[in-house]
C-alpha positions, 0 to 999 in steps of 0.5 A: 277612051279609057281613064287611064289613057286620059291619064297618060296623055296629061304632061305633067306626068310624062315622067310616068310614061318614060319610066313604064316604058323603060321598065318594059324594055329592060325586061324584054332585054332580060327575056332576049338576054336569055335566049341569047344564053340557051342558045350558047348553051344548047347549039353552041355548046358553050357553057361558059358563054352562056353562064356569062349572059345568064349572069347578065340576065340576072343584072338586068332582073335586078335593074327592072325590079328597081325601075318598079320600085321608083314606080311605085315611089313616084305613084305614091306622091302623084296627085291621081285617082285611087283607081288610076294608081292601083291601075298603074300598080298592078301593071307594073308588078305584072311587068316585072313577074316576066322578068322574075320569071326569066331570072328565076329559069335563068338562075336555074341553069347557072347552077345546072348541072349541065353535063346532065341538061345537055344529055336530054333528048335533042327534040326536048332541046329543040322545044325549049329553045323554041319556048324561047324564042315565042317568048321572046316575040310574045313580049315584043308583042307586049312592048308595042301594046305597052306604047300603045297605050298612049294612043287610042288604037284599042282595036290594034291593042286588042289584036295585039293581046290575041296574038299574045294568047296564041303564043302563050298557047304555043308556049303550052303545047311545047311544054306538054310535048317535052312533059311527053319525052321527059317521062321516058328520057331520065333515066340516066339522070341523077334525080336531083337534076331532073327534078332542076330541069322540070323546074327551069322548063316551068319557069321558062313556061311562066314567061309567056303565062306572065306576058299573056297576064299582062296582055290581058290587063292591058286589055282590061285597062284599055276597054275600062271607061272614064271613072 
């Protein structure tokens, strides 16, 4: 059994559990939310609804990056181990860089130039919405080991992160087939578009990159013995 999950179990920090669990799912309602807008944007082609979810996706952003802070403001006055809030810490910064992720892709696509995104070869439409929709279930996966620290399941835990690593693999390899089509597809692109489109495809890449970071510590967190 971790020390950190003998941490957990204590009563008197039950605050610490309801605000990490909060924090979670304020963020995987971020990477929804932004499905949700690619989806409005690529099949729907409604621009206009998907500028309005992607505002939202802004908004709840902000709102994980508050629930990080009054993390760290509670940690900073818990009576713990040094080891057990540096822990703690870190997980809630690793948390949080999926969400700034998500913004920083949702972003991005609010100031797109969309007449030129929506002019991409329809496979890299497919991809991308498929990269999102793994990243979507790759931080579910996430918020179930998040719960499950709270237990002693360290074998579901750890099938759990796998199956994140294997998301996070098929994140990659979508990525380097749109990377393929997108050498010969801009042609008729303005280049600053193009260069915008690149970077709104590596940050929504960076969503599962950031989910498996997490996954892995979590990982580390439960396999770390008494200390």
């Amino acid at each position: 059994m971790s020390a950190l999950f003998n941490w957990f179990k204590s009563r008197n920090e039950e605050s610490a559990i309801n605000k990490t669990l909060i924090h979670m799912q304020k963020v995987l309602e971020c990477v929804v939310e932004y499905e949700k807008a690619l989806s409005f944007l690529i099949e729907e082609k409604n621009i206009d609804l998907a500028l309005k979810v992607l505002f939202r996706v802004n908004e709840l952003e902000d709102e994980a990056d508050g629930i990080r802070r009054g993390i760290h403001k509670m940690l900073s006055k818990a009576e713990l181990t040094s080891i057990i809030r540096e822990n703690l810490i870190h997980l809630a910064n690793k948390i949080d860089d999926i969400a700034n992720a998500t913004n920083a892709s949702a972003r991005i696509l609010i100031y797109m130039n969309h007449t030129d995104f929506l002019k991409l070869d329809e496979q890299i439409h497919k991809n991308v919405l498929e990269m999102a929709r793994i990243s979507v279930e790759a931080v579910k996966k996430l918020n179930v080991m998040v719960n499950k620290l709270l237990t002693t399941e360290e074998a579901e835990i750890q099938k759990l992160g796998e199956e994140v690593n294997a998301l996070e693999h098929q994140c990659d390899e979508l990525r380097f087939a749109i990377n393929r089509i997108l050498v010969f597809n801009t042609a008729d692109i303005n280049p600053f578009s193009a260069i915008e489109i690149h970077s709104c495809i590596s940050a929504l890449e960076s969503i599962s990159d950031n989910a498996e970071d997490v996954a892995d510590y979590i990982i580390m967190l439960t396999v770390a013995k008494r200390t």
